[in-house]
BASE-727614 format. One record per residue (C-alpha): chain; x, y, z. Coordinates in Angstrom, 2 decimals. Layout:
! residues N
 mol       x       y       z
   A       X       Y       Z
...
//
This chain:
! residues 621
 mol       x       y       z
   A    0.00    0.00    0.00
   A    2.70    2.57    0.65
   A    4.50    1.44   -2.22
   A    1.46    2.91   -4.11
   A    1.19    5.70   -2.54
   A    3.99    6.85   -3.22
   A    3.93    5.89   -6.85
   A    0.79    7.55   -6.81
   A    2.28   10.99   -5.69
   A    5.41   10.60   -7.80
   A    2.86   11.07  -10.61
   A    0.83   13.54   -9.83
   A    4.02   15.98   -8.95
   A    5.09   14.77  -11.88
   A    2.20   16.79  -13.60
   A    1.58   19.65  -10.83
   A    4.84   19.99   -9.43
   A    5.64   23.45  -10.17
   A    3.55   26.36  -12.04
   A    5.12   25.53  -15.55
   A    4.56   21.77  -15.51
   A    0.56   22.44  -14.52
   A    0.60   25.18  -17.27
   A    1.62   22.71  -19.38
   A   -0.44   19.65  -18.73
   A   -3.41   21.17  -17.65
   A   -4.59   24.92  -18.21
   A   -2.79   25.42  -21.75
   A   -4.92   22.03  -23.24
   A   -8.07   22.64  -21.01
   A   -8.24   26.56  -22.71
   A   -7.32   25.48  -26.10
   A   -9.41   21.92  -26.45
   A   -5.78   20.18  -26.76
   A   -6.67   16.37  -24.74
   A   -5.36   16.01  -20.99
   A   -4.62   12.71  -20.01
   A   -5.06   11.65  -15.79
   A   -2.33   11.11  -13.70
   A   -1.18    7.65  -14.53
   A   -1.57    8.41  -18.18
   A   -3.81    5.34  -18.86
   A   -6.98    7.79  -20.00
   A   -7.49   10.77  -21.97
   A  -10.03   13.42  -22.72
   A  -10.89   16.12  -24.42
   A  -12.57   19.04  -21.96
   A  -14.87   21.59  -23.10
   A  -14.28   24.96  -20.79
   A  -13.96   27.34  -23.62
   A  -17.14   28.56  -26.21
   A  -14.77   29.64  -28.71
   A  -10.52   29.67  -29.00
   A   -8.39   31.53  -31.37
   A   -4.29   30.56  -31.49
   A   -4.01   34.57  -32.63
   A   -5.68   36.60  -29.57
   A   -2.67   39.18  -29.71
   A    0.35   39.61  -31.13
   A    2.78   42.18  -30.12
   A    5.76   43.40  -32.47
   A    8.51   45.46  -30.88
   A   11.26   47.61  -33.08
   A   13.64   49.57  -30.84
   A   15.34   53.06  -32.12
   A   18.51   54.28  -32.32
   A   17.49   56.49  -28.93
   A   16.95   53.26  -26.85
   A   12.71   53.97  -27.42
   A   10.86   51.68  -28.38
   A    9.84   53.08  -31.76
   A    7.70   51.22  -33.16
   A    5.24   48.88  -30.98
   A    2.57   46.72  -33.24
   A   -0.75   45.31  -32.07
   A   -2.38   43.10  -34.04
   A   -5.99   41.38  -32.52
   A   -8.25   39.07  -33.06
   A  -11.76   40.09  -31.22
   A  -14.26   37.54  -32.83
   A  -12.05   34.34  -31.85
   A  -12.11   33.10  -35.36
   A   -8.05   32.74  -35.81
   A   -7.76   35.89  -38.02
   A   -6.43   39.33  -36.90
   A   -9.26   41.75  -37.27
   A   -6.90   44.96  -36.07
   A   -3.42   45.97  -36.71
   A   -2.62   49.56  -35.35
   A    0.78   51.10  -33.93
   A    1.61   53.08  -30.84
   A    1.11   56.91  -31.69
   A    3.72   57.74  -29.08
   A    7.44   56.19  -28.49
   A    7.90   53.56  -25.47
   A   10.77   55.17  -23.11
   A    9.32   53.28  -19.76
   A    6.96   50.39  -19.00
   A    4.71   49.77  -15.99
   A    2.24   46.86  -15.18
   A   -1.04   48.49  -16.35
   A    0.83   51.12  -18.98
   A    3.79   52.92  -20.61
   A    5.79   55.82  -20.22
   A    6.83   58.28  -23.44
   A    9.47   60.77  -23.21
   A   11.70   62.96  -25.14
   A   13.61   60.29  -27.61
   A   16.48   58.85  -25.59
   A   15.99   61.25  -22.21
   A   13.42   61.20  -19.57
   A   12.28   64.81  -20.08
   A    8.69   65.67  -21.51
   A    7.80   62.48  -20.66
   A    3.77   61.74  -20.70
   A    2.32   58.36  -19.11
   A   -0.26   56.23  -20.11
   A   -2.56   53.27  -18.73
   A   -3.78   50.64  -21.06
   A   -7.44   50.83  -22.08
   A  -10.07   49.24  -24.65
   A  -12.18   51.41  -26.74
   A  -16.10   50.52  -27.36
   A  -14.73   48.30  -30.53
   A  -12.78   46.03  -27.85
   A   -9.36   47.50  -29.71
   A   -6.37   48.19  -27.17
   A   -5.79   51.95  -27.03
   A   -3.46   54.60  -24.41
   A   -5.43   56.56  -22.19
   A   -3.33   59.71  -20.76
   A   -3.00   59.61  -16.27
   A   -1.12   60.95  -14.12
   A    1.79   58.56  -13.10
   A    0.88   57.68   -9.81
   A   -2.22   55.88  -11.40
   A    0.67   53.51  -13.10
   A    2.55   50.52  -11.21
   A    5.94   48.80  -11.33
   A    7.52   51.00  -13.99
   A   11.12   51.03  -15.27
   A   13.27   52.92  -18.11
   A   14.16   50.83  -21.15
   A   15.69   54.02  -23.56
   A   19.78   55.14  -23.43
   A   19.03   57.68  -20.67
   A   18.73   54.43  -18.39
   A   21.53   52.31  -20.28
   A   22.32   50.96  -23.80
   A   20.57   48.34  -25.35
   A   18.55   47.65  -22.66
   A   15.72   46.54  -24.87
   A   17.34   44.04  -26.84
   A   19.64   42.83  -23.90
   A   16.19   42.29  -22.06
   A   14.27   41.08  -24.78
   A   12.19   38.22  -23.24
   A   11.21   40.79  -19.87
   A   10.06   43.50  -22.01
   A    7.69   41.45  -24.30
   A    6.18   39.92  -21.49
   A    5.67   42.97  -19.24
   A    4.64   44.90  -22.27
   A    1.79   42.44  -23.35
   A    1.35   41.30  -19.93
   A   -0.02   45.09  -19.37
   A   -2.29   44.95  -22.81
   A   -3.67   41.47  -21.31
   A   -4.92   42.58  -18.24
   A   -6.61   45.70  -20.23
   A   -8.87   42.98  -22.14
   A   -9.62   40.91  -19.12
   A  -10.78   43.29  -17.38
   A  -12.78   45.20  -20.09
   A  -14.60   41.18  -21.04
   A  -13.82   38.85  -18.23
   A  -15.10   35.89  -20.63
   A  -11.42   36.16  -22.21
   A   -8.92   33.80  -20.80
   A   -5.28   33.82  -22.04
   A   -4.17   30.11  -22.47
   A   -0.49   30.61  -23.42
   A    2.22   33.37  -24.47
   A    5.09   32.76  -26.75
   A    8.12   34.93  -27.80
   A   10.07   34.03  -30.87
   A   12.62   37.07  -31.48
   A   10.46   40.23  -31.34
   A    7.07   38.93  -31.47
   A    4.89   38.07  -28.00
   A    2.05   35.87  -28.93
   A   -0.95   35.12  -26.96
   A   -3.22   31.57  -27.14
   A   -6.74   32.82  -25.70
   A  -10.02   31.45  -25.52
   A  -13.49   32.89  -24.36
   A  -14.56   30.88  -21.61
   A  -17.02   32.44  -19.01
   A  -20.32   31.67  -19.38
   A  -20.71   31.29  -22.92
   A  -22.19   34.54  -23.44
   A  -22.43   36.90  -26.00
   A  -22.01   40.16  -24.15
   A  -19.01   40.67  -21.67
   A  -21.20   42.52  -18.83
   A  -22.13   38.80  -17.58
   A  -24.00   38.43  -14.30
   A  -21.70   36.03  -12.80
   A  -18.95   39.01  -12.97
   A  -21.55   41.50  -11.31
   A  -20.74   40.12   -7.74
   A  -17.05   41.42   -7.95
   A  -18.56   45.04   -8.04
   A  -21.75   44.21   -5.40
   A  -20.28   41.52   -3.00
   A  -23.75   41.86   -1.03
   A  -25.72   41.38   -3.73
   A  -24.68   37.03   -4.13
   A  -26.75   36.41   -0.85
   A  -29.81   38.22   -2.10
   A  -29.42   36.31   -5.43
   A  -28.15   33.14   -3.92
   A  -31.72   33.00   -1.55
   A  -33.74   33.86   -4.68
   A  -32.18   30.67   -6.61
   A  -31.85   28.00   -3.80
   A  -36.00   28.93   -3.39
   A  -37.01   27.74   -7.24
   A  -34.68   24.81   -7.26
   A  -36.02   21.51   -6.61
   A  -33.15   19.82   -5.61
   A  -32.14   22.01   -3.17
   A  -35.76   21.90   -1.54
   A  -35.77   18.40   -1.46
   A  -32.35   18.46    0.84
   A  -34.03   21.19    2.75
   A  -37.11   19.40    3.56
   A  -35.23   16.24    4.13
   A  -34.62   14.83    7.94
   A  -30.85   16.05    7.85
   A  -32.40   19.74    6.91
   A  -35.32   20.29    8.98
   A  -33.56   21.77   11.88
   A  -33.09   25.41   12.03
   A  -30.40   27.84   13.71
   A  -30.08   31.34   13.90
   A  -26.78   33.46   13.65
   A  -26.87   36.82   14.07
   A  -25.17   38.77   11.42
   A  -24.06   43.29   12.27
   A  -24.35   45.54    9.72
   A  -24.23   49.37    8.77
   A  -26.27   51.71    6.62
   A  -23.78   55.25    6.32
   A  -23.84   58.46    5.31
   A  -20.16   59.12    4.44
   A  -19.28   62.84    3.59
   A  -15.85   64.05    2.50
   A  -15.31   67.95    2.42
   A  -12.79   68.93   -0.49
   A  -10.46   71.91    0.71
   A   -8.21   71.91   -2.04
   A   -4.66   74.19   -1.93
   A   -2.77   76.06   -5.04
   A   -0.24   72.76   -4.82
   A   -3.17   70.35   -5.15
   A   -4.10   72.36   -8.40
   A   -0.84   73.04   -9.78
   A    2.81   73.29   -9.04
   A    5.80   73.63   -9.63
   A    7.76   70.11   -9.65
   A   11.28   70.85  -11.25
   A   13.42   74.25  -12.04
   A   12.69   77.37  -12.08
   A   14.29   78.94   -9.45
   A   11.15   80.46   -7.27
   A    7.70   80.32   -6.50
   A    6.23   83.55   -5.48
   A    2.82   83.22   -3.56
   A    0.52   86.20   -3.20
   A   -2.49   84.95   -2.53
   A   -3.58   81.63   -1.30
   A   -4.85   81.12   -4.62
   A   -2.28   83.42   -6.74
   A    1.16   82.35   -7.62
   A    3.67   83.18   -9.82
   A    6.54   80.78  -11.16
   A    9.89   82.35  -11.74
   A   12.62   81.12  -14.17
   A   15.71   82.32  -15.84
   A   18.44   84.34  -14.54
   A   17.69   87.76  -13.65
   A   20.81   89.73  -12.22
   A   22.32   91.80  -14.87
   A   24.96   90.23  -17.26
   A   24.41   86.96  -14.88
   A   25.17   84.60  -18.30
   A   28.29   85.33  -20.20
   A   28.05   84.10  -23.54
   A   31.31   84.64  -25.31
   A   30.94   85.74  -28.88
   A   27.44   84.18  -29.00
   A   25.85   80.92  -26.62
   A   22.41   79.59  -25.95
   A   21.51   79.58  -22.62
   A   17.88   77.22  -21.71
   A   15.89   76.77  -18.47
   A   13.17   74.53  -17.63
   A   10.76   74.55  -15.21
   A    8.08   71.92  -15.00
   A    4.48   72.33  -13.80
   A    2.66   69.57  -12.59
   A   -1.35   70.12  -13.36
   A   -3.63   67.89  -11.31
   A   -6.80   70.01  -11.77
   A   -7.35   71.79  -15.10
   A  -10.90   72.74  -14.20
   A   -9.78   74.63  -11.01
   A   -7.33   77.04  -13.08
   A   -8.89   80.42  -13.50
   A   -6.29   81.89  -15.18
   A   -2.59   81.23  -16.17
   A   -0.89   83.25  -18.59
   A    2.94   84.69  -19.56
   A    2.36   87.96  -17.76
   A    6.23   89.20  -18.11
   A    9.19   87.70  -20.01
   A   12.98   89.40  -21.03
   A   16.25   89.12  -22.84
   A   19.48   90.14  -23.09
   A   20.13   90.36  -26.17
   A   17.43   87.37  -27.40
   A   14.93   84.91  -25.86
   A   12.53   81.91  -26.92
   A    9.53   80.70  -24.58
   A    8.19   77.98  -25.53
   A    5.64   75.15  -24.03
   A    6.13   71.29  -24.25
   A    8.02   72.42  -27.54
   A    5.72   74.86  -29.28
   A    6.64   78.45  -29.30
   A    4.76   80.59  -27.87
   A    6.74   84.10  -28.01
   A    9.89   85.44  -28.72
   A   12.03   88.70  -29.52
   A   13.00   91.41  -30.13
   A   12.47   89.54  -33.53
   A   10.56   86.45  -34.62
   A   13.04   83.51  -33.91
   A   11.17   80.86  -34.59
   A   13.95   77.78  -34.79
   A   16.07   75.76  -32.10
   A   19.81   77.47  -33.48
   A   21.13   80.70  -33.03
   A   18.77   83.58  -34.10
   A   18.07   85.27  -36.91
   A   20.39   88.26  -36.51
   A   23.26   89.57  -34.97
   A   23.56   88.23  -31.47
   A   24.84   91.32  -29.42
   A   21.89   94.11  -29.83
   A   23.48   95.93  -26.71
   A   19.78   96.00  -25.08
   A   17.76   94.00  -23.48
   A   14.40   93.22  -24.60
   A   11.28   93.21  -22.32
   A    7.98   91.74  -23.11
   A    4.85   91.97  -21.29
   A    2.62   89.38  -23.51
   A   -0.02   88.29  -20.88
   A   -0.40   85.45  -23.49
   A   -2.74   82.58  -22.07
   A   -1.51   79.87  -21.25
   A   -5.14   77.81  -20.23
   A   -5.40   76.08  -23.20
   A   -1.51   74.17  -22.73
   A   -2.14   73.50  -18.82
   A   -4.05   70.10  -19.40
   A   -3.78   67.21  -16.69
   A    0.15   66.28  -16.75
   A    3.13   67.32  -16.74
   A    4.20   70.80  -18.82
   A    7.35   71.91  -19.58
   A    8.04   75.93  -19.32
   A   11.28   76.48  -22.14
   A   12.93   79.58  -21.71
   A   16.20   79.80  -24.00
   A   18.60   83.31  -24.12
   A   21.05   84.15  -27.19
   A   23.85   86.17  -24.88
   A   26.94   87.59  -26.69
   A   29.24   88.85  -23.96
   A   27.20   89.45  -20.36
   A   23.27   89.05  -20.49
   A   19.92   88.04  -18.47
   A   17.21   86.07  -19.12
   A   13.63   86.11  -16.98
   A   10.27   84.51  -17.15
   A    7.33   85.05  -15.05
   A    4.29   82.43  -14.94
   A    1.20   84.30  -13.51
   A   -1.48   81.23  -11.88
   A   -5.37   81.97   -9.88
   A   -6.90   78.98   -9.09
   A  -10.18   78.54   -7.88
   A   -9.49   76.77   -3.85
   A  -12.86   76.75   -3.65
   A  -14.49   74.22   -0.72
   A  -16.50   71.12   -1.78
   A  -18.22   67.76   -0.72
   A  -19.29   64.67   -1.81
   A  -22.01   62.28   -0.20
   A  -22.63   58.66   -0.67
   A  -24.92   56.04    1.32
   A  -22.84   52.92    1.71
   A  -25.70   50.16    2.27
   A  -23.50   47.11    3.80
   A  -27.43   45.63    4.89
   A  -28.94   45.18    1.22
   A  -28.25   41.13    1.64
   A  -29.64   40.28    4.16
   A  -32.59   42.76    3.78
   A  -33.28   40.81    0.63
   A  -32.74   37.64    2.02
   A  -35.91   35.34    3.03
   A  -34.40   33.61    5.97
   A  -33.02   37.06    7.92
   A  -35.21   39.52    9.41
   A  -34.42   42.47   11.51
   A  -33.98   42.10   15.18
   A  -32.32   45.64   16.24
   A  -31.81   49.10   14.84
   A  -30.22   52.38   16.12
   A  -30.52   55.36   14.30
   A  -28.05   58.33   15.04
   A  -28.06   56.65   18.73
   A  -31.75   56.27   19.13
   A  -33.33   52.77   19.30
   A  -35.91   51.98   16.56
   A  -35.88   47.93   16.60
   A  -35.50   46.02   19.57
   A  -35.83   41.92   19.70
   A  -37.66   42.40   16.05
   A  -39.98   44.53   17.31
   A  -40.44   48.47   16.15
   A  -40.12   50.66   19.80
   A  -41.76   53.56   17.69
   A  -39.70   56.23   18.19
   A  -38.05   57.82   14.96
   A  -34.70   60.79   15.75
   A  -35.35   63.72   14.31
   A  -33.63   65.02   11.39
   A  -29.99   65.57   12.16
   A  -27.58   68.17   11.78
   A  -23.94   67.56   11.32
   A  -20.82   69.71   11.12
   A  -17.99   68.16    8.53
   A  -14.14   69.37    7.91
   A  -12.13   72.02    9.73
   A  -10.41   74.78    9.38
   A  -11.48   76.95    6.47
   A  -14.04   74.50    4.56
   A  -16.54   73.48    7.26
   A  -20.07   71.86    5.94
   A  -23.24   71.75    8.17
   A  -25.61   69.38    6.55
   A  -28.99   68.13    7.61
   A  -29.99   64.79    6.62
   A  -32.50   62.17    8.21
   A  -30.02   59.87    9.80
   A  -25.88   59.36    8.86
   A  -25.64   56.43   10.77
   A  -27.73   53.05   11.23
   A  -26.74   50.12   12.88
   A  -28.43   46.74   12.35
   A  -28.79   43.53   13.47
   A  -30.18   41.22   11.44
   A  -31.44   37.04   12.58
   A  -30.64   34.57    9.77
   A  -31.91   30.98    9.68
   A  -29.08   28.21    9.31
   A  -29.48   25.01    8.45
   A  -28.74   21.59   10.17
   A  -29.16   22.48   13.62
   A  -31.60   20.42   14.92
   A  -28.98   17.26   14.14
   A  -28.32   15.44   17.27
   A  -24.83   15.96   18.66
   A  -22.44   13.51   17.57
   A  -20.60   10.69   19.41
   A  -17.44   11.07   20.44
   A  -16.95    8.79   24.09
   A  -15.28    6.08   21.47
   A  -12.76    8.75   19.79
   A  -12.28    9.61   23.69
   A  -11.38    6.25   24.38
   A   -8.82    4.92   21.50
   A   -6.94    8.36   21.97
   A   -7.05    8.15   25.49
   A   -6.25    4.43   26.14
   A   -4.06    3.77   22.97
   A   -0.54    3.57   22.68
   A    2.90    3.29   20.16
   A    2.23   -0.45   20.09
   A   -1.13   -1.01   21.08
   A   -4.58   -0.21   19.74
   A   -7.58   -0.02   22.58
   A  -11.28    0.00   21.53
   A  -14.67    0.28   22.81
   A  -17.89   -0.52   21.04
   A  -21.46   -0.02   21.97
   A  -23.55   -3.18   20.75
   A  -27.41   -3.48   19.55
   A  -28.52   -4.68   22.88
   A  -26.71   -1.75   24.58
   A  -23.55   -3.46   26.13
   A  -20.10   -2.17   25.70
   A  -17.41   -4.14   24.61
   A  -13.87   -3.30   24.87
   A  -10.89   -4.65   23.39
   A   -6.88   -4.41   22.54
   A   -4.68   -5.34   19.67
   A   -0.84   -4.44   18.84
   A   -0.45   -2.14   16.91
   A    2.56   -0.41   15.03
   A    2.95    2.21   11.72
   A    4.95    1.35    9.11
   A    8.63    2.70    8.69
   A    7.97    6.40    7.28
   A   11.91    6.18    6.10
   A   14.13    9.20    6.39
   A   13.43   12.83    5.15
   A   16.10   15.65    4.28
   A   15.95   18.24    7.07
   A   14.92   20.91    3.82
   A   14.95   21.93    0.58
   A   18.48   22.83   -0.33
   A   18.69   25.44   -2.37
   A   21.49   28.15   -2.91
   A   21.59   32.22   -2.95
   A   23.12   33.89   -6.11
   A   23.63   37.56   -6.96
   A   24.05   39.72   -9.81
   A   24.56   43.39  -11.22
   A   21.95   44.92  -12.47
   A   21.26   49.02  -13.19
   A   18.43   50.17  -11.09
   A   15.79   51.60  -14.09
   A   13.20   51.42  -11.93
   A   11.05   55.07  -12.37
   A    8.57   57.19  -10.21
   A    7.14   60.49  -10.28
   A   10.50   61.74   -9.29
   A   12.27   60.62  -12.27
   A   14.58   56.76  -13.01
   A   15.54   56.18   -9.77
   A   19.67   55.11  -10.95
   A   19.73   58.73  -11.54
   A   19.30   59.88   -8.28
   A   21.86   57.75   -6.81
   A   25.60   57.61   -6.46
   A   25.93   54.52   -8.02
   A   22.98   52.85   -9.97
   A   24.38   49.46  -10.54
   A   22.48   47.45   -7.31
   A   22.73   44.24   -6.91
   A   19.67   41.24   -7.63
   A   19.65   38.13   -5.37
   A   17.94   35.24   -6.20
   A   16.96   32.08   -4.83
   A   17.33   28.14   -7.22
   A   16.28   24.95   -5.37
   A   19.53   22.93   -6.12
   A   19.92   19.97   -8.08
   A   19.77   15.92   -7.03
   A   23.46   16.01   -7.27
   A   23.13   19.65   -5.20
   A   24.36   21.58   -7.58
   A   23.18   25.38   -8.44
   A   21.85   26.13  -11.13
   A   23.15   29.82  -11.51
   A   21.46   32.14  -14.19
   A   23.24   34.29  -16.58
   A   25.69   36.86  -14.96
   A   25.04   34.90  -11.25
   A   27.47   34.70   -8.98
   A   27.18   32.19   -6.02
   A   26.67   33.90   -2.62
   A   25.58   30.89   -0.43
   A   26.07   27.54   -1.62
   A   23.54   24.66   -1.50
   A   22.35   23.81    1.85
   A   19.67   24.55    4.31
   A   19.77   28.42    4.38
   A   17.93   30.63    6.89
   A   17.78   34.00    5.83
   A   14.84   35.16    7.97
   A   16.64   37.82   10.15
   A   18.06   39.83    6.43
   A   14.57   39.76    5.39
   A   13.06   40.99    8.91
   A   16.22   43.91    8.39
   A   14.83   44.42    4.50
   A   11.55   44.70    6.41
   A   11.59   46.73    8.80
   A   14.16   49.87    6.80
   A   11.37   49.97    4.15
   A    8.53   50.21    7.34
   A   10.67   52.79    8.97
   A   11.86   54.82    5.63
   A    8.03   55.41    4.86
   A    7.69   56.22    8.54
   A   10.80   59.18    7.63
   A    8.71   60.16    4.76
   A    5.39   60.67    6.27
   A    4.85   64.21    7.77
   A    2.52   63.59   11.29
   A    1.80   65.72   14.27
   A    2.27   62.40   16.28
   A    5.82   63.11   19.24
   A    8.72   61.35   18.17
//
């Protein structure tokens, strides 16, 4: 017998021993129709899980530039599951970073301008970019030369996979009756093996996917079910259902209010260069650049000076007015926004070289344009360009005028966390309070009602007194359970063989028909379990790698002294323990039964205790 047991597990880890082998011998042939045979291989069958399959659901074609970007990026779909594309379309925009759930474009081959994007799909079901702010994006990293050379190509595999991996979840989420079988990479193409599996339905808002949305709403819906099917009724009306039990199940109906009291920062601000931000007003603000002081840049015979200064909008709507009130020059200046020109002087000088005339005019040129700038200030990032033509000693100057509106606001929901069991047959309501008075008690109504109620919400400056009928209710609600009318079981004989039982011998007591107890002993003894290893052994390896990781900051290497890190990574060793290091690995720990708990409780507890440094509190330290 334990002879096949163990046979018996040898082959099923033999099929489910790690993710890639169950991949393999079960998901990939279940989603595509392939047969799957059972464990010992003596049977096999063909399963039917998927209403239609298509060995073409996406394809992904990657083409990197001379600049590191990913120039071109291909996407070719097929949205009917009959094995032909039905879409081909490229990126509009270069790939300079990737993230999870989107992409990051920049200036070719630098992380300036840069613009990020979350994967989305269109009405049509087609893949398409839609524009966010970055912290809406997750587990991003550079890929173009600002970052490193050839990362793309050196990386190949990585990038296909996180790059589709991101369009993937876009359609999953957008029709949850997709299911993506299998992914292959041959050079730069990422295929994906999908099949349509849930439900069998013809529209992708399926009920069965309404309950992730409405978690409240499956007991409600559940009840309704269980009461028309006949099956179920039979087992309920049976001898082993007819007992009844009651658990009593807390819940809350609130009112939950949140006052907006936005600030100039939360609107817009300034997030890199310029050299001042000059506040007037808790809603005014002007953004300096340049270099004022007279003759401050010394140009030589003729040299282009540029400053940058980078405005972070977060709420277009809230911008009253932003324009160029003041600008100047010595001896010619360029402003420009996210590339386009916008004014210049004492001359038009409309290109990116030297200007148009004679660089030293022996003036300086002042311009008081109060251009607009509304219509550039979407949500994003926006670069201010301010760029000087100085022969000998100069200045250059640039003044940003901002109102916002700071404006207080609110928003009010009713979060019902009772709609289940209200709508469930087998719960009714045994207690209520109501803003702290007492409407239900022991499922009866006490008949008193509170009167309306007046609240006061936020501090400070934005305060909100609203009047509402109740903000808070509490609720109790009884709910019939099944099975409880089922005698107790037995358990004086468990009692006995544990209690009276031991290594070698087996003790036993029986009740018989005519009531007598009989009790009785045998040897007893458990087979020879053999010898186990005292663990796994596996071995720690470690390798360089440049840190391209990127948040709203900017690539993280860049802000560090050195931004080759170092990657350590874990291989269970071989039979003949031996490591199986990966390309570039160097062996740190060698095979054996390592403990590494304390490094990770240190890894730990700096990353708790960094965000602890970064989070401003009024708590003591």
């Amino acid at each position: 017998m334990e002879d096949r047991a163990r046979a018996a597990a040898q082959a099923s880890r033999a099929k489910t021993g790690d993710s890639d082998t169950l991949l393999n011998t079960t998901i990939t042939p279940a989603m595509s129709g392939q047969p799957i045979a059972t464990v010992d291989n003596s049977k096999t069958f063909t399963p039917t899980i998927a209403c239609q399959k298509t060995q073409s659901l996406l394809e992904v074609l990657v083409q990197p530039s001379a600049s590191g970007d990913i120039g071109i990026v291909r996407i070719s779909q097929d949205k009917d599951f009959d094995g032909t594309f039905d879409t081909v379309s490229n990126l509009p925009v270069p790939v300079s970073g990737i993230c999870a759930n989107g992409i990051i474009s920049c200036a070719p081959g630098t992380w300036n301008q840069c613009k990020y994007f979350r994967w989305d799909v269109d009405s049509s079901k087609s893949l398409k970019l839609t524009q966010v702010d970055m912290p809406e994006l997750s587990g991003c990293y550079c890929v173009n030369n600002s970052c490193g050379a050839n990362l793309v190509w050196n990386n190949l595999n990585s990038v296909l996979g996180d790059l589709g991996g991101g369009m993937v979840g876009a359609l999953t989420t957008a029709d949850p009756r997709i299911g993506v079988a299998q992914a292959q990479i041959n050079g730069p193409v990422i295929d994906y093996v999908g099949a349509q599996s849930t439900a069998c339905a013809s529209d992708g808002t399926v009920a069965q996917t309404a309950y992730k949305n409405n978690p409240a709403a499956i007991q409600g819906d559940a009840a309704s079910i269980a009461a028309g099917n006949s099956i179920f009724q039979m087992v309920a009306a049976s001898p082993a259902g007819s007992g009844k039990a009651q658990q009593t199940r807390a819940c809350t109906i609130e009112r939950q209010v949140n006052v907006i009291d936005p600030q100039l920062d939360d609107i817009i601000a300034r997030t890199a260069g310029g050299y001042a931000t000059s506040r007037t007003a808790n809603n005014v603000a002007d953004f300096l650049m340049g270099s004022p002081p007279d003759n401050s840049l010394s140009g030589g015979s003729c040299s282009l000076f540029d400053f940058r200064m980078t405005l972070h909008v977060s709420d277009p709507a809230r911008i009253r007015q932003a324009s160029l009130v003041e600008w100047f020059a010595d001896d010619w200046g360029q402003v420009r926004i996210d590339g386009n020109l916008v004014d210049s002087g004492p001359s038009p000088w409309t290109t990116s070289g030297l200007p148009p005339g004679k660089c030293e005019l022996k003036k300086t040129y002042y311009a008081f344009p109060n251009l607009d700038l509304k219509p550039y200030l979407t949500k994003g990032d926006h670069e201010i360009w301010l760029r000087a033509a100085v022969s000998s000693g100069g200045e250059a100057f640039a003044d940003v005028h901002v109102e916002v509106d700071d404006s207080c606001g609110s928003t009010e929901q009713l979060v019902d966390l009772c709609s289940g069991y209200a709508a469930d047959s087998k719960c009714h309501l045994d207690s209520e309070d109501v803003d702290g008075v007492e409407t239900f008690r022991g499922g009866v109504a006490t008949g008193l009602r509170p009167l309306p109620q007046t609240w006061l919400f936020g501090a400070d400056r934005c305060t909100l007194q609203l009047t509402r009928d109740f903000f808070l209710r509490k609720r109790n609600y009884v709910c019939e359970t099944d099975n409880a009318a089922l005698p107790d079981p037995d358990l004086s004989r468990g009692a006995y063989i544990i209690d009276h039982s031991t290594e070698t011998l087996l003790a036993d007591k029986q009740t018989q028909a005519d009531g007598s107890v009989t009790t009785t002993t045998r040897p007893f003894s458990l087979p020879d379990r053999g010898s186990v290893p005292a663990c796994e052994t596996i071995c720690k390896t470690q390798a360089p790698k440049v840190n391209t990781a990127a948040a709203p900051s900017g690539v993280m290497g860049s802000q560090q002294n050195d931004p080759t890190g170092i990657d350590t990574f874990y291989h269970v060793c071989s039979a003949d323990n031996v490591c199986p290091t990966g390309p570039g690995e160097q062996i740190a720990s060698a095979c054996g039964c390592l403990d590494d708990f304390p490094e990770a409780v240190v890894m730990m507890q700096t990353v708790r205790l960094g965000g602890a440094d970064m989070t401003c509190t009024s708590a003591t330290p």
